[in-house]
C-alpha positions in Angstrom: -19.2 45.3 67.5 -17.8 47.3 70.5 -13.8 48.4 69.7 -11.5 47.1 72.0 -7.7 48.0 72.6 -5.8 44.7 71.5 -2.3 44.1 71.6 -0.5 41.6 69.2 2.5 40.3 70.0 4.8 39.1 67.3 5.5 40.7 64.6 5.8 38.2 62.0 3.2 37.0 59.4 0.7 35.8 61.7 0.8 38.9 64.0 0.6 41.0 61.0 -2.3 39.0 59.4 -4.0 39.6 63.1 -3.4 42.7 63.6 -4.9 43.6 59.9 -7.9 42.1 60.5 -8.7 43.4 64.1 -8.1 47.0 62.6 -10.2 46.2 59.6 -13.3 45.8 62.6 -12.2 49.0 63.9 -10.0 48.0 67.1 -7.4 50.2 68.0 -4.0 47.8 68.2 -0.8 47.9 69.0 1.8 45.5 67.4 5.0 44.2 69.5 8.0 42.8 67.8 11.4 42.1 70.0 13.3 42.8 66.7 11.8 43.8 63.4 9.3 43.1 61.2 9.5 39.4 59.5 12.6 38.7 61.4 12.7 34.8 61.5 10.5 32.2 59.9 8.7 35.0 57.8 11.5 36.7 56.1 13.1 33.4 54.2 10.1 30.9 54.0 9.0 29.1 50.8 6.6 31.8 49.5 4.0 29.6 49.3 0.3 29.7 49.6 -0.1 25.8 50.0 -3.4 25.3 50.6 -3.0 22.2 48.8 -1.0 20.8 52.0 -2.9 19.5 54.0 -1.1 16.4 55.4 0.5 16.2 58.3 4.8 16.2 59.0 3.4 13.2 61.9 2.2 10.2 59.9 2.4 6.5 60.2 5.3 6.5 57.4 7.4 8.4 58.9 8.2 6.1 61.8 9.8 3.8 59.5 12.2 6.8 58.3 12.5 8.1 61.4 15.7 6.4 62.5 17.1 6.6 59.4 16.7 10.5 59.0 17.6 11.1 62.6 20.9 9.7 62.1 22.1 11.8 58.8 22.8 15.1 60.2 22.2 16.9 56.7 18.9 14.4 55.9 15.5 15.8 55.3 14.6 15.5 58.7 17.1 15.0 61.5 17.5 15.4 65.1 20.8 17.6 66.7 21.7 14.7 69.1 23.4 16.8 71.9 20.0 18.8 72.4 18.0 15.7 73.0 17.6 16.6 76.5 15.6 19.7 75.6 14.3 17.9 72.4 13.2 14.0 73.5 9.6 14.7 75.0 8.8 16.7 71.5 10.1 13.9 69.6 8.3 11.6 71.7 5.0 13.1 71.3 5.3 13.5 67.5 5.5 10.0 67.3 2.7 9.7 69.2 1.2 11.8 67.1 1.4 9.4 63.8 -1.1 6.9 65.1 -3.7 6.3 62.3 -6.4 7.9 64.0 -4.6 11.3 65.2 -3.2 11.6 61.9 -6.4 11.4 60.0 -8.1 13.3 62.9 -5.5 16.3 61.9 -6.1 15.9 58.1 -9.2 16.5 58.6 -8.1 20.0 60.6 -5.8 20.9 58.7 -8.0 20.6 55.4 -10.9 22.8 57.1 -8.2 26.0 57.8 -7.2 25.7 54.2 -10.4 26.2 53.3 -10.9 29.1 55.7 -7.4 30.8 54.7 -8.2 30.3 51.0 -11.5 32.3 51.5 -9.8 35.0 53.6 -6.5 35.6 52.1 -7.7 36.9 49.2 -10.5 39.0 51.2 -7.1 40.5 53.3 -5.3 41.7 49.7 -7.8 43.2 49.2 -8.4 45.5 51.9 -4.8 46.1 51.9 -4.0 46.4 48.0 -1.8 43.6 47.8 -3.3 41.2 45.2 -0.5 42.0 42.8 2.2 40.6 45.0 0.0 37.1 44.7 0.1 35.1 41.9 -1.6 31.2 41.4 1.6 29.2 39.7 0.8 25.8 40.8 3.4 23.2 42.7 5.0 20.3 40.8 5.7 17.4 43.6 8.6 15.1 41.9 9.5 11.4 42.2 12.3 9.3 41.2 10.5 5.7 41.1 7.5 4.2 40.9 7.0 3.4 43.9 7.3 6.7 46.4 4.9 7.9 44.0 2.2 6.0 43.8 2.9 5.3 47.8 2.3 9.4 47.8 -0.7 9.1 45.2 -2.6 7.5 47.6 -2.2 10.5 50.3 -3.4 12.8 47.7 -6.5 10.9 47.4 -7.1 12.3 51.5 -6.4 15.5 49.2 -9.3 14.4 46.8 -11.8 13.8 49.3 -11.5 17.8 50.8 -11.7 19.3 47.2 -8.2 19.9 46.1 -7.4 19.2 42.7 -4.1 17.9 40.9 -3.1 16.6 37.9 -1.1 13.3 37.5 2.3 13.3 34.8 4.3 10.4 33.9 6.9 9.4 32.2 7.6 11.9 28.7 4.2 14.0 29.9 6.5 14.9 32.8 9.6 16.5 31.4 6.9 18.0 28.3 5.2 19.9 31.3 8.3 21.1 33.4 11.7 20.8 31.1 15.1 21.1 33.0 14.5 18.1 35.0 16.8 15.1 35.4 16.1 11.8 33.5 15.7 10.2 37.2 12.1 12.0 38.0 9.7 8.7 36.5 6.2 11.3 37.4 4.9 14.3 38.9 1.6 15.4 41.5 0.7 19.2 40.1 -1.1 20.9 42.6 -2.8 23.7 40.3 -4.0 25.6 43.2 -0.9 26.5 45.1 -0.4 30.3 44.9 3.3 32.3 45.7 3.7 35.8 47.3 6.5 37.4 45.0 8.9 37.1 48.3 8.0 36.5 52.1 10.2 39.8 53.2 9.1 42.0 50.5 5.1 41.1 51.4 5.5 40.9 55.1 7.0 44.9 55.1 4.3 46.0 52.8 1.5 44.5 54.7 3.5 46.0 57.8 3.7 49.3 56.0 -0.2 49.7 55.1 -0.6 48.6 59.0 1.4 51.9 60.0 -0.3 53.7 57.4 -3.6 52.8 58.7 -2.7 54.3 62.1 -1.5 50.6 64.2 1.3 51.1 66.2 4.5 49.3 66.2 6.2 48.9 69.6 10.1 47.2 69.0 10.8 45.6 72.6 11.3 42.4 74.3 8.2 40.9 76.0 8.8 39.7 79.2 5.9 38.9 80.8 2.6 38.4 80.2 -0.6 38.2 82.6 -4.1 36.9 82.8 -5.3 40.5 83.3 -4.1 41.7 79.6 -1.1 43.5 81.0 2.3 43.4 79.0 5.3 43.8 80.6 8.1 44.6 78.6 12.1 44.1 79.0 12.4 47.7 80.1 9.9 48.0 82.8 6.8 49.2 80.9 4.0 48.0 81.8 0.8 48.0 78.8 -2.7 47.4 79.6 -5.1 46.2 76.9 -8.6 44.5 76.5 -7.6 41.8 74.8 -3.8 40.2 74.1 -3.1 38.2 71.0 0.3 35.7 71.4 1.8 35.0 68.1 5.6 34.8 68.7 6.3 31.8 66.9 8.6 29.5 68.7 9.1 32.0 71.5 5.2 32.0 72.3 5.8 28.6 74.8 8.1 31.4 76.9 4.8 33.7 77.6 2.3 30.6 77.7 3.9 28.8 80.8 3.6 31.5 83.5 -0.1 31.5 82.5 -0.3 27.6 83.2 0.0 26.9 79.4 2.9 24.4 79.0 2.8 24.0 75.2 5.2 21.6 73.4 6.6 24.0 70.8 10.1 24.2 69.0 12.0 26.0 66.6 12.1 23.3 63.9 14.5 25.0 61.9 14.8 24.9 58.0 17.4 26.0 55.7 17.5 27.5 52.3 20.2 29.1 50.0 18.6 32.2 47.3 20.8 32.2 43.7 20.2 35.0 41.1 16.8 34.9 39.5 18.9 33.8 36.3 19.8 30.6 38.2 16.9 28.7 36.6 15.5 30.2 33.2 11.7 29.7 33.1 10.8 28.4 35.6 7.3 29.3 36.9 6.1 26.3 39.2 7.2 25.7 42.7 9.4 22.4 42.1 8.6 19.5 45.8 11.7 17.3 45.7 9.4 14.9 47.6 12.1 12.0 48.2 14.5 14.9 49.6 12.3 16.9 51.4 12.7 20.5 50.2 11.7 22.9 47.4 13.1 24.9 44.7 11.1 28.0 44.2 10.8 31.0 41.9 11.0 34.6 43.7 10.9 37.8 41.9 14.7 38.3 43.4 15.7 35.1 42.8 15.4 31.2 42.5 15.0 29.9 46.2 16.5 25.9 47.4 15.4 24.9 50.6 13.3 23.6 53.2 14.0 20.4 55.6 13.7 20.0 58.9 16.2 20.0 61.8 15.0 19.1 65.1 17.4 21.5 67.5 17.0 24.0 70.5 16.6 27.6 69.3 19.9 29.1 70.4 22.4 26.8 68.5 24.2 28.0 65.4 23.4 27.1 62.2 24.3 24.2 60.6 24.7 25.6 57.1 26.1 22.1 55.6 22.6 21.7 55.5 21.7 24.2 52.7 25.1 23.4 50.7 23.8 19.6 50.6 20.1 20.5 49.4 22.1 23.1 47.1 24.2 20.4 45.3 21.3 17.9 45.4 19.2 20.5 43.4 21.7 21.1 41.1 22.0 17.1 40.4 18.2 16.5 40.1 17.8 19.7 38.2 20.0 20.5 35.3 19.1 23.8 34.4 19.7 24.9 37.7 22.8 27.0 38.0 25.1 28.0 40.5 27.1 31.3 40.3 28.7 30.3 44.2 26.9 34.1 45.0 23.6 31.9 46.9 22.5 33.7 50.0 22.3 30.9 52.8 19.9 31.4 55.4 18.1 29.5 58.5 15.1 30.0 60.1 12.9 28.7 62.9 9.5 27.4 62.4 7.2 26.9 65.8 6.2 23.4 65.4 3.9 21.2 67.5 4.3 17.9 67.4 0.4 17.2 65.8 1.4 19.2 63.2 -1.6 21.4 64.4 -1.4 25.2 65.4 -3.0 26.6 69.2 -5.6 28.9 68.6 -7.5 29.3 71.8 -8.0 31.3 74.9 -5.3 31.0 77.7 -7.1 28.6 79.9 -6.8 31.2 83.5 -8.2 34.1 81.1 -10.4 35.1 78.5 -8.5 38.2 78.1 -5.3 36.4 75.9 -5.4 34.8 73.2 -2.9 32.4 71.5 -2.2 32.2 67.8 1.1 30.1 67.5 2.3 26.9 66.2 1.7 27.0 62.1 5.0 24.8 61.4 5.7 25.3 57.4 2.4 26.7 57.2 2.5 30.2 59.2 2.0 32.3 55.5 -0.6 29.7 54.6 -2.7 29.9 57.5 -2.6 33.5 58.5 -5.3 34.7 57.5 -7.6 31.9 58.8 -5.7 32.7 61.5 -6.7 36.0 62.0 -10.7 35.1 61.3 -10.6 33.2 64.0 -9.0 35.5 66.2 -11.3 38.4 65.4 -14.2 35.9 66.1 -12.7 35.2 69.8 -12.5 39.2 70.6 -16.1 40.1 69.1 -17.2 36.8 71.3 -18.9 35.5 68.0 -19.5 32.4 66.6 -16.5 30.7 65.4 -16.0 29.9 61.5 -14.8 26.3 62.3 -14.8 24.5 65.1 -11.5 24.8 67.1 -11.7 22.3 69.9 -8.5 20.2 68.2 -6.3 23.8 68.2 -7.5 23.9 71.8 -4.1 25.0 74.2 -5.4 22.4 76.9 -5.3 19.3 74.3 -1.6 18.8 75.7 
């Protein structure tokens, strides 16, 4: 394999998985990030490794909730109605994007980089000594009546079909498997195979810091432009050549694409989450899915994490934190052990979301030269590392582990 000079731009957990495995093939890379390491979507995420989750936010159900959500400004998925202009033709093609057909087309994607990024994750703590920030704890999904469970039951069986195995609780099985929960919750989906990293900062800065150990080099500074040729122009002036560019700066990537004739339909679907003391829920091991609510309660090693939900909004608007005091409260009704000192550290991030629920990983259609490596939604941790394969399989020009036509940037 001939070593090339490869720039990676973004320096959150799909950069970093990127850049690790192009210097593990002996390229000689240089990592951008406009302002530190982990500094949106990767610093406060879930933590988890959800290889489990493979369906898709766009799916013929949610049309039916979709007018209902978009209306409650705090609901588990709603829509900021002043940035519709900016918003509407995302919204639009999500919808479009929950025909039967597309959806199960995207299943079927989705399930094949799961399968990927399990094989490769662990393959990357290796290299990098990090297997003991990783642990397998397993995901409870939680429902309040009969019926949105067995309604769910019957997407897990998509879940079946790939390999992915759960166990089923009901009724007095339930509360036996995970106490603390309110009397409300009739069963629960365990997904045994969902891992955690101990927290999304913490692992992102150690990866970062065996990077810079290793000899890559981290450049802070503003990308402003970017060209077919594998120059990068940065806010100052400077002007970096390389053999190969890798784009993966989250909802800021669409910025870079367009110039190149890449016009990619990507927002910062933002999500909240509120962190409480570690002592905020004793025992608790599992990641908890409030499925009817749409957000997560999960264990840290600094503390008990509430969040998730999506808001529909243009990056540059202030946070809506009413947001995480509603999941907060809602947590603390469903979940009785769950306590709240009032010392909760709120905090919102941005995911880069397409509206197939599907990430770009292709070449730049005017050049072979960049490469784009954006778009994870809720699943940027997750899907690093398959990420990253694929990547290091575009610079070597070899054979792809799966076949990407469906991440293709030109599907749009």
């Amino acid at each position: 394999m001939k070593s090339q000079d490869v720039i990676v731009i973004g320096g959150g957990i799909v950069g970093l998985a990127v850049a690790e495995k192009l210097h593990s093939q002996g390229h000689r890379i240089t990592l951008i990030e406009r302002e530190k390491i982990a500094a949106k979507a990767s610093q406060g995420n879930a933590a988890g490794l959800a290889f489990s989750d493979i369906m898709p936010l766009a799916s013929p159900g949610i049309i039916k909730k979709a007018v209902k959500w978009f209306l409650d400004p705090v609901g588990p998925f709603s829509v900021v109605v002043q940035d519709l202009p900016q918003t509407m033709g995302w919204l639009l093609r999500f919808l479009a994007a929950a025909r039967p057909a597309q959806y199960r087309r995207s299943i079927d994607v989705q399930a094949a980089l799961m399968h990927l990024s399990q094989k490769t994750f662990p393959e990357m703590l290796e290299r990098c000594k990090l297997g003991d920030m990783v642990r397998t704890n397993g995901a409870l999904h939680l429902y309040q009546s009969k019926e949105s469970f067995q309604a769910d039951l019957k997407k897990w069986q998509f879940r079946k079909e790939h390999n992915i195995a759960f166990d089923v609780y009901e009724g007095e099985a339930l509360h036996k498997f995970q106490p603390g929960l309110s009397p409300s919750f009739v069963a629960g989906i365990y997904a045994n195979q969902w891992q955690s990293v101990s927290n999304p900062l913490d692992f992102c800065n150690a990866l970062h810091q065996y990077l810079e150990s290793a000899g890559v080099k981290t450049i802070i500074a503003e990308v402003s432009n970017l060209s077919d040729d594998g120059s990068v122009t940065l806010a100052n002036g400077k002007v970096l050549q390389a053999d190969k560019v890798v784009l993966a700066a989250g909802p800021w990537s669409s910025t870079l694409s367009a110039p190149l004739g890449d016009k990619v339909p990507l927002i910062g679907e933002r999500g909240y989450n509120t962190t409480l003391d570690k002592m905020a829920f004793v025992g608790l091991d599992h990641t908890l899915v409030l499925s009817d609510h749409g957000f997560v309660v999960v264990p840290l090693t600094n503390g008990i994490r509430v969040g998730g939900a999506s808001e529909i909004a243009s990056l540059d608007r202030a946070p809506n934190y009413k947001r995480s005091k509603n999941m907060l409260a809602k947590a603390q009704h469903l979940l009785p052990a769950l306590v709240n000192d009032g010392q909760g550290v709120e905090w919102m991030g941005a995911r880069p979301a397409i509206p197939d629920t599907l990430p770009v990983i292709s070449h730049a259609t005017s050049s072979k030269k960049i490469i784009y490596a954006f778009g994870h939604g809720h699943l940027g941790l997750t899907q690093s590392t398959a990420t990253a394969q694929l990547v290091s399989e575009m610079v070597a020009d070899q054979p792809l582990s799966m076949n990407i036509t469906p991440l293709r940037v030109d599907r749009f």
